[in-house]
GUVEXZA-636548 format. One record per residue (C-alpha): residue in three letters; chain; x, y, z. Coordinates in pm, whole numbers, plus 50000, padded with zeros to 5 digits. Each point is the difference from the previous one (the first is absolute). Example, Ala and Ser with C-alpha at 12.3 -4.5 7.8 and 13.67 -1.06 7.14 Angstrom:
2
+---------+--------+-------+-------+-------+
| residuo | cadena |     u |     v |     w |
+---------+--------+-------+-------+-------+
|     Ala |      A | 51230 | 49550 | 50780 |
|     Ser |      A | 50137 | 50344 | 49934 |
+---------+--------+-------+-------+-------+
REM end
This chain:
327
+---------+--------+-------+-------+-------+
| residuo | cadena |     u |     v |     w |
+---------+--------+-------+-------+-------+
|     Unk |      A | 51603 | 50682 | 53409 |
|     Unk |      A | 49947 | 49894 | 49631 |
|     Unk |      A | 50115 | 50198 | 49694 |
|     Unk |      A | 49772 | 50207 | 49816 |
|     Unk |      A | 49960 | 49846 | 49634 |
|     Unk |      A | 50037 | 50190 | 49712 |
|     Unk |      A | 49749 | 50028 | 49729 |
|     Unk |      A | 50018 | 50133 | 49655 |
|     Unk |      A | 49960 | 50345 | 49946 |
|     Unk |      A | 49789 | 50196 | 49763 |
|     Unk |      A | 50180 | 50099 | 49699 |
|     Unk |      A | 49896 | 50290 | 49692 |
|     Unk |      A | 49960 | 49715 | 49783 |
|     Unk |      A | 49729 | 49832 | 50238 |
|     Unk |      A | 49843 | 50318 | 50022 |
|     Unk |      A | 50008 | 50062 | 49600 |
|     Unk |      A | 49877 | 49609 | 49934 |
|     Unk |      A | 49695 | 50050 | 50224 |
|     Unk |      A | 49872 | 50367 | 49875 |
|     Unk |      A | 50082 | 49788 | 49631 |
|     Unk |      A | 49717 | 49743 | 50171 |
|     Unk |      A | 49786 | 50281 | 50122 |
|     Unk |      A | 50020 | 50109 | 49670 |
|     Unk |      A | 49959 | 49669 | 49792 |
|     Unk |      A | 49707 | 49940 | 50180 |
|     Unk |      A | 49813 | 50346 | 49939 |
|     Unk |      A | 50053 | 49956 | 49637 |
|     Unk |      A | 49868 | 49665 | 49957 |
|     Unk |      A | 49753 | 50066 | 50215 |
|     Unk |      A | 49857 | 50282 | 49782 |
|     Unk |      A | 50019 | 49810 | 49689 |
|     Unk |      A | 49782 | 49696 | 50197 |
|     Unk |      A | 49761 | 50212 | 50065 |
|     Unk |      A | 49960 | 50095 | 49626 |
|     Unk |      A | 49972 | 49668 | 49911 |
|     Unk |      A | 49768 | 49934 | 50322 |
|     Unk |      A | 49767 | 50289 | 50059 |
|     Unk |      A | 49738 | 49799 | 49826 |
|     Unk |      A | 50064 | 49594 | 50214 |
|     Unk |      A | 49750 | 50042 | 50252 |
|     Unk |      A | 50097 | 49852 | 50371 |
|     Unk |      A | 49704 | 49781 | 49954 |
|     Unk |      A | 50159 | 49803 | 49706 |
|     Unk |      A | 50290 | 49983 | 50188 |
|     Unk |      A | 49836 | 49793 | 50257 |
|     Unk |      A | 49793 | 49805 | 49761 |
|     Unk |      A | 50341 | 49901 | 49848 |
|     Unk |      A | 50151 | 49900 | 50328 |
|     Unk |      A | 49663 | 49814 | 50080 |
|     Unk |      A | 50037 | 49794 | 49678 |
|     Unk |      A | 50349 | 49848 | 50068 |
|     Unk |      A | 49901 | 49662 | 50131 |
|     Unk |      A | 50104 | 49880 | 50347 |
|     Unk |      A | 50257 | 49769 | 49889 |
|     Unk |      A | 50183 | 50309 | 49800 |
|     Unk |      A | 50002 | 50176 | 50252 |
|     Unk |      A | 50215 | 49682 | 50222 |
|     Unk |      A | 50234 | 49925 | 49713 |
|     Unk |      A | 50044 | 50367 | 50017 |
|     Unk |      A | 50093 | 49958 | 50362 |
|     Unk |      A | 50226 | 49733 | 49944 |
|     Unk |      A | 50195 | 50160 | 49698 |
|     Unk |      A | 50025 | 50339 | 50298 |
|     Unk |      A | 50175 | 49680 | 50267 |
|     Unk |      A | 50194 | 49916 | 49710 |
|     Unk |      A | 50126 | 50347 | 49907 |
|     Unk |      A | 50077 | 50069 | 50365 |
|     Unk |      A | 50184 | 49675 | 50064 |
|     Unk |      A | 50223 | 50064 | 49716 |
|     Unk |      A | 50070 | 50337 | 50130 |
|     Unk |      A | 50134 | 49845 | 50295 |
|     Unk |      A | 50212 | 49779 | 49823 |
|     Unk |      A | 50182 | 50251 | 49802 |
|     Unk |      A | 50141 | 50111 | 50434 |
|     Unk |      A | 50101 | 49596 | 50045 |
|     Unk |      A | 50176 | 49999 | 49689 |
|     Unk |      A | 50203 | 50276 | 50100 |
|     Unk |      A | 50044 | 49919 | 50308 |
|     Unk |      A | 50162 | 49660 | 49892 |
|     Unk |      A | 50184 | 50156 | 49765 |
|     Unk |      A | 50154 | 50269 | 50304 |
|     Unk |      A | 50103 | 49683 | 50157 |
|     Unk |      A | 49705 | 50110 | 50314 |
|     Unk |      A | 49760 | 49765 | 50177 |
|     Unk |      A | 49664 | 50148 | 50106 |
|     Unk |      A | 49641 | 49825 | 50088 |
|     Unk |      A | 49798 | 49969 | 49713 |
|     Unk |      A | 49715 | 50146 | 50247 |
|     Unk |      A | 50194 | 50328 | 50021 |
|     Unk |      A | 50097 | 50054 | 49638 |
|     Unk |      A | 49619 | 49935 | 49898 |
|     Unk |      A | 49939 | 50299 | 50222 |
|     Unk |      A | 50197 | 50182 | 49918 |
|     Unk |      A | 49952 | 49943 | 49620 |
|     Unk |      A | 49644 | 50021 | 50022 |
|     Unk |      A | 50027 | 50334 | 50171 |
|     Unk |      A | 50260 | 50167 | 49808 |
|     Unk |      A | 49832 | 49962 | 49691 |
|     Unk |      A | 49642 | 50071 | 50112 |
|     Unk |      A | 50155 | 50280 | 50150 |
|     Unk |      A | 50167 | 50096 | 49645 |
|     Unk |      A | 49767 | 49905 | 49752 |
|     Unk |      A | 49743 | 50256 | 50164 |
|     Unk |      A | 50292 | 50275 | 50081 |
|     Unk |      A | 50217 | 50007 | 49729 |
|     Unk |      A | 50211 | 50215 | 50159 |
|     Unk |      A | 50306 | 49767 | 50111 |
|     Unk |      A | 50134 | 50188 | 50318 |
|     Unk |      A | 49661 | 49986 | 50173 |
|     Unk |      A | 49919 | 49638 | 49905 |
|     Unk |      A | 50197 | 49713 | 49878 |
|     Unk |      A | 50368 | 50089 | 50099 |
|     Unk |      A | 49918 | 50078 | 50394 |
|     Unk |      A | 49800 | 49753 | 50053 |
|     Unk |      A | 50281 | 49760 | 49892 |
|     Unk |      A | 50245 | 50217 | 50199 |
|     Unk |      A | 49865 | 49953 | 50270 |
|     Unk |      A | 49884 | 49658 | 49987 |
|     Unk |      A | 50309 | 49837 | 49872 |
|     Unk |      A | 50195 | 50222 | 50236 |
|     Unk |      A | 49821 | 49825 | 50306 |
|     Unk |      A | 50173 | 49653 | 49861 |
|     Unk |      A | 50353 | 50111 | 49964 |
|     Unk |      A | 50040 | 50123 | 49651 |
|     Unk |      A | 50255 | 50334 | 49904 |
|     Unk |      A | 49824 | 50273 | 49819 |
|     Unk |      A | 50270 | 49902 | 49749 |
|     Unk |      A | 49868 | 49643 | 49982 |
|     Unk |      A | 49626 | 50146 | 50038 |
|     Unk |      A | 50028 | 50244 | 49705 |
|     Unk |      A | 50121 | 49689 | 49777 |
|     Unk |      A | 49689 | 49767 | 50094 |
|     Unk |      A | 49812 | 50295 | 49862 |
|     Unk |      A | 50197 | 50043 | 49700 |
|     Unk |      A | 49971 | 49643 | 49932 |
|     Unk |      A | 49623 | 49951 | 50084 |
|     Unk |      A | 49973 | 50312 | 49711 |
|     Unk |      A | 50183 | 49775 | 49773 |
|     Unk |      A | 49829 | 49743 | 50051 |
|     Unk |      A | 49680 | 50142 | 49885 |
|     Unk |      A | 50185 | 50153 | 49688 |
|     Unk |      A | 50139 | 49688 | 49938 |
|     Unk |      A | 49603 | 49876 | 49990 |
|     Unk |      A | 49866 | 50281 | 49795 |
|     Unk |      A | 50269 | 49959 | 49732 |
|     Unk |      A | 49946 | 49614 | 49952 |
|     Unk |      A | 49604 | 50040 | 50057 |
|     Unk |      A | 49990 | 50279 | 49724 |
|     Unk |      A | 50214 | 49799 | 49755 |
|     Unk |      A | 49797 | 49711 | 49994 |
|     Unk |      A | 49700 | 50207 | 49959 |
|     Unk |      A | 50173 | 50209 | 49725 |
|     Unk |      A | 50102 | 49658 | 49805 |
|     Unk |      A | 49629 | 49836 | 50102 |
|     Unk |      A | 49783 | 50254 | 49881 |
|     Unk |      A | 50221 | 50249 | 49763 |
|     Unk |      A | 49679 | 50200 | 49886 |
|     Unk |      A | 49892 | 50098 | 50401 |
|     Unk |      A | 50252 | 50252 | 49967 |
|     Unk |      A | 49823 | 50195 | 49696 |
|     Unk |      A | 49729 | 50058 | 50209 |
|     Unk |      A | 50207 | 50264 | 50217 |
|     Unk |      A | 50258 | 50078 | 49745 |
|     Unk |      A | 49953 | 49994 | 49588 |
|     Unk |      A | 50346 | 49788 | 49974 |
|     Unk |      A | 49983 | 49660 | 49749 |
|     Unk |      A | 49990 | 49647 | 50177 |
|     Unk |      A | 50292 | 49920 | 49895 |
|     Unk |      A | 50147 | 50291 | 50249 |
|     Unk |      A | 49855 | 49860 | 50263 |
|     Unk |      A | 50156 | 49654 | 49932 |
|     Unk |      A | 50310 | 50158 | 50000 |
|     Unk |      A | 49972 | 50194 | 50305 |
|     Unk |      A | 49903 | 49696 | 50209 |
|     Unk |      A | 50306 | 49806 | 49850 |
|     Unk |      A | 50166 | 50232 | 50139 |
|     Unk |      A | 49897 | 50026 | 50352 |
|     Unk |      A | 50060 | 49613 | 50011 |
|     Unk |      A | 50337 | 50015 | 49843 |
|     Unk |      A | 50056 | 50236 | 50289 |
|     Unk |      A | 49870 | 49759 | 50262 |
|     Unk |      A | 50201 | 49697 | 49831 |
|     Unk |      A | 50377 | 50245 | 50011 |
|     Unk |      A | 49867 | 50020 | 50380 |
|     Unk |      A | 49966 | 49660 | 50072 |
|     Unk |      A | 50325 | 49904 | 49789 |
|     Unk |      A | 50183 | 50266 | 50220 |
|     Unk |      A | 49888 | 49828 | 50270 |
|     Unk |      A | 50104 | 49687 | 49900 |
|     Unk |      A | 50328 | 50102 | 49823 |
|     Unk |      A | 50089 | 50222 | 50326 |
|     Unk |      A | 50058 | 50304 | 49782 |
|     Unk |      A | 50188 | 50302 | 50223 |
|     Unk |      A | 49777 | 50220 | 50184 |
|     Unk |      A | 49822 | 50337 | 49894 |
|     Unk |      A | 50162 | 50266 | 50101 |
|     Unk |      A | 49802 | 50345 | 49980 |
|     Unk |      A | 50177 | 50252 | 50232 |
|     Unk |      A | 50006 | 49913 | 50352 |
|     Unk |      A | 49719 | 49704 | 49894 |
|     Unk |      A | 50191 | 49663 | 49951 |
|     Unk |      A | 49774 | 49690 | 49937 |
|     Unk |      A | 50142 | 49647 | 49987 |
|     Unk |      A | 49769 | 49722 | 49774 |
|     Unk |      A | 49759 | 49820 | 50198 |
|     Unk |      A | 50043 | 49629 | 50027 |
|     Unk |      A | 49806 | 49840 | 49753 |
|     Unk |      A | 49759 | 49843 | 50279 |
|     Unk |      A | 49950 | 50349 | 50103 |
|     Unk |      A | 49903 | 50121 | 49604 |
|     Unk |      A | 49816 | 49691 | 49946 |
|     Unk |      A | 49788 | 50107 | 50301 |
|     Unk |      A | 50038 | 50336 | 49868 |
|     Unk |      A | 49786 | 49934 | 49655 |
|     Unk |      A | 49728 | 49840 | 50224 |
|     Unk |      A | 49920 | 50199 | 50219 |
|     Unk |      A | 50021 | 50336 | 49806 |
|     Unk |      A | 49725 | 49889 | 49740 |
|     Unk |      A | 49808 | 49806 | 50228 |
|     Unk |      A | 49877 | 50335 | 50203 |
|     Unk |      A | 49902 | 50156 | 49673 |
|     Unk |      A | 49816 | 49711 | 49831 |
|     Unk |      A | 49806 | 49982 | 50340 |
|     Unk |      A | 49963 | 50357 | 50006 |
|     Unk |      A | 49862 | 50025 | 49606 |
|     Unk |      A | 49790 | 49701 | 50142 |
|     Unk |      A | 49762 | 50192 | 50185 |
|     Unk |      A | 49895 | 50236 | 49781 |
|     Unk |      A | 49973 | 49698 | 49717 |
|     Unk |      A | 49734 | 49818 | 50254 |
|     Unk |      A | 49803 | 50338 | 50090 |
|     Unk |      A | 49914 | 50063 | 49598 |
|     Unk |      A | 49691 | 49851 | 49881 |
|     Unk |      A | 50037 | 49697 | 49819 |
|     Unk |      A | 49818 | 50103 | 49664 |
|     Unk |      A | 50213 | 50270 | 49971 |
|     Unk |      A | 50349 | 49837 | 50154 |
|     Unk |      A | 50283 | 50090 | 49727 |
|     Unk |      A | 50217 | 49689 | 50116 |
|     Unk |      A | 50278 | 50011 | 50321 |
|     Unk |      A | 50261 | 50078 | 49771 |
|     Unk |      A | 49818 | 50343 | 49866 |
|     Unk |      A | 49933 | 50097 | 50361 |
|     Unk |      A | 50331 | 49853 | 50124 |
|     Unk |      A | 50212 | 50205 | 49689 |
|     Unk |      A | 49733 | 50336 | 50117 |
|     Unk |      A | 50098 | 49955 | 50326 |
|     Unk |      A | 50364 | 50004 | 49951 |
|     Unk |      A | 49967 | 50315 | 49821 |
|     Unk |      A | 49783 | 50179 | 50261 |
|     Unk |      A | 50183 | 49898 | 50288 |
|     Unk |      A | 50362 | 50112 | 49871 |
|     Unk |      A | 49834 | 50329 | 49881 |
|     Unk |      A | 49857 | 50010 | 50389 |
|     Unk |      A | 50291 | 49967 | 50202 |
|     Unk |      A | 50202 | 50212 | 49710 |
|     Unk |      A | 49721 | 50270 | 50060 |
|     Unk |      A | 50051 | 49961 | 50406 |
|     Unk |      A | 49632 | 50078 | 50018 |
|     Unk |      A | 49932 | 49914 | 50364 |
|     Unk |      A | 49821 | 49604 | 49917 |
|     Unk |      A | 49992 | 50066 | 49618 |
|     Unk |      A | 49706 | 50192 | 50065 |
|     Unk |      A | 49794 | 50093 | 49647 |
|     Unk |      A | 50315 | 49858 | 49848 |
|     Unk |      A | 49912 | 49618 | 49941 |
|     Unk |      A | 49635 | 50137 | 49986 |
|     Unk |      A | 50110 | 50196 | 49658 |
|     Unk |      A | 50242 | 49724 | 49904 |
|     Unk |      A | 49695 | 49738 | 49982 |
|     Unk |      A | 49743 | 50183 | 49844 |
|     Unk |      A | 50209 | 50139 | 49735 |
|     Unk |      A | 50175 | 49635 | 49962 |
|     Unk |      A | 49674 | 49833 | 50029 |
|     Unk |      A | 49724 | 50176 | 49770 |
|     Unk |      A | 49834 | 49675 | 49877 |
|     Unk |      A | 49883 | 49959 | 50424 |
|     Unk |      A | 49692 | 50260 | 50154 |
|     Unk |      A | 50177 | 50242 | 50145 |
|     Unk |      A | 49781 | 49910 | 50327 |
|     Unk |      A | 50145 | 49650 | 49978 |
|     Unk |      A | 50394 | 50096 | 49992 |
|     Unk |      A | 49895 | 50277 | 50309 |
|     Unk |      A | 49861 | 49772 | 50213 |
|     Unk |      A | 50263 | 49696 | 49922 |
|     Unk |      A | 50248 | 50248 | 50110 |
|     Unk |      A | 49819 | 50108 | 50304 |
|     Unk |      A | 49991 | 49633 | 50102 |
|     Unk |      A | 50429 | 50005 | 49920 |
|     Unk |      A | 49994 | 50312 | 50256 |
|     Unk |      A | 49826 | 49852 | 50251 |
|     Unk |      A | 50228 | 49650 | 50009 |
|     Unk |      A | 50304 | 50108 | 49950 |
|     Unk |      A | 50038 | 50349 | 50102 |
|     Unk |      A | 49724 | 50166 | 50275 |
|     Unk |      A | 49975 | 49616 | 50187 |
|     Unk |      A | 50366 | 49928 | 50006 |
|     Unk |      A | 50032 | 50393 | 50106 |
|     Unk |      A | 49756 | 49993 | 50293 |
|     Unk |      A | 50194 | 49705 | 50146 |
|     Unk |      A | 50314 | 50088 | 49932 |
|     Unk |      A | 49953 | 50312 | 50248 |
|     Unk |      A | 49879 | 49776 | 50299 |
|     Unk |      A | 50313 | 49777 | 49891 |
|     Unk |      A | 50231 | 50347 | 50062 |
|     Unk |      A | 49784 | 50074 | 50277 |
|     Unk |      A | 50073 | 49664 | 50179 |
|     Unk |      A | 50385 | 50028 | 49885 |
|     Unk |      A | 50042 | 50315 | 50136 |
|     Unk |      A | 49839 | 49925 | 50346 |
|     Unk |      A | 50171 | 49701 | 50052 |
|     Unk |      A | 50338 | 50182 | 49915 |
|     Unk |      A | 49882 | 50288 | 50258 |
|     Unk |      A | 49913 | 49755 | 50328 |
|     Unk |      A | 50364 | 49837 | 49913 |
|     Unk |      A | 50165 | 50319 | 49973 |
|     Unk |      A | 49832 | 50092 | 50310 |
|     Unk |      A | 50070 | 49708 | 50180 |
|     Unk |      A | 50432 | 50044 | 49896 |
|     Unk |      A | 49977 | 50387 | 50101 |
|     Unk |      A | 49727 | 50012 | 50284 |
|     Unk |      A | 50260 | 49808 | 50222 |
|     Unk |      A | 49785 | 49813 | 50194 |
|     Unk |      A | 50224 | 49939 | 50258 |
|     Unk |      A | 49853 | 49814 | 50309 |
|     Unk |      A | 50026 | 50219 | 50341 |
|     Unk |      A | 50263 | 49886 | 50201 |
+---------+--------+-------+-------+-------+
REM end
């Protein structure tokens, strides 16, 4: 008879980091609808009518292009774990975990289980599971960091549009976050000695591995920022960097906030970001960035579990049934 596996448990700080969510979202969504309680949905539509077909597939590309990066960040640390899995399988399981915690937020229902189970089925500890996680997080930090410095350097007066700080700040700031990213990479290739913090002890990728690394991570963003840049109308289009820098900005304050798919928090972020752009415009260009890349990629990522967890069920049943032959 198989083992039972283990799966993480819910902790207080789960519970605390979802009711945060619950609460993010409440709040933002009060103060949309004092900035809203005059958009008709009829706008709304007419807005999402006027984005011409070809938007809307570049839009659908940047949403493959997110996605596929999101996988990547798993291969990447799976090669750097020293572990060999299909491509196939981590693209499932990629593409599910995230869909799953993009729309969640809440970690111990979404993203880490999924991978728990998933990578368990191929061999991996939970020791070597929970570092694939930690690494695919770093990853994405690693992204944000060198995304937002280029932005900060690129366009030092975006930033006084959220935050009444000189552009010469903002040039510092993204300095910075790429002097940060360069002390990474020379670790890397120096070999510098491990970070210890506690019980966590992390050795210095190889410098294939961070090369990969600095791809990747900014790669799912700019694709990400990408979709909402093609769903804006064209006459009143700010530029990709404006909606890539906004985008940053909203996103971090999102998963910061926990709010269960950054509900009413990116919605808030944009309009107040974006007040040169019809508020009907920056609604519905966000509506189009929910629809990609978080209720599509949700709705199949649940018939992806689904077909997971059947499979795993007729296999289990076939080891414990003991379908002996009579004699």
């Amino acid at each position: 008879m198989s083992k039972p596996v283990a799966t993480p448990k819910l902790k207080r700080s789960d519970l605390l980091w979802t009711l945060i969510g619950l609460g993010a979202v409440v709040l933002s969504c009060f103060l949309l609808y004092r900035e809203l309680h005059n958009v008709s949905l009829d706008e709304v539509a007419g807005s999402l009518r006027a984005i011409p077909r070809l938007n809307w597939l570049l839009a659908g590309g940047a949403t493959l292009g997110a996605y596929f990066a999101l996988a990547w960040y798993d291969h990447i640390a799976l090669a750097h774990l020293g572990k060999r899995v299909p491509w196939r399988f981590i693209t499932l399981c990629s593409f599910t975990t995230y869909a799953l915690a993009h729309n969640i937020g809440a970690s111990v229902f979404s993203g880490a289980v999924v991978r728990y189970r998933a990578y368990r089925s191929k061999g991996l500890s939970p020791q070597e599971i929970g570092l694939l996680i930690f690494f695919c997080s770093f990853t994405f930090g690693l992204g944000t960091l060198l995304a937002s410095g280029c932005v900060l350097v690129l366009r030092p007066n975006l930033i006084q549009q959220i935050l009444n700080v000189p552009p010469a700040l903002s040039v510092a700031i993204g300095l910075l976050l790429l002097l940060l990213i360069g002390l990474y990479g020379l670790g890397s290739w120096r070999q510098f000695k491990p970070w210890t913090w506690g019980k966590l002890h992390i050795e210095y990728p190889r410098l294939g591995i961070v090369a990969r690394q600095l791809l990747a991570g900014p790669l799912e963003l700019l694709c990400a920022a990408a979709i909402i840049y093609f769903a804006l109308p064209a006459a009143h289009n700010p530029g990709y960097l404006v909606v890539l820098g906004v985008f940053l900005a909203s996103f971090s304050l999102a998963l910061l906030s926990h709010a269960p798919g950054g509900l009413g928090v990116l919605e808030m972020s944009f309009i107040t970001a974006l007040p040169g752009i019809p508020t009907v415009d920056v609604l519905a260009a966000l509506i189009v960035f929910r629809a990609l890349y978080l209720l599509l990629p949700f709705a199949l990522s649940l018939l992806v579990v689904l077909g997971f967890e059947w499979a795993q069920w007729r296999r289990n049943k076939g080891v414990d049934g003991d379908p002996r032959p009579p004699a």
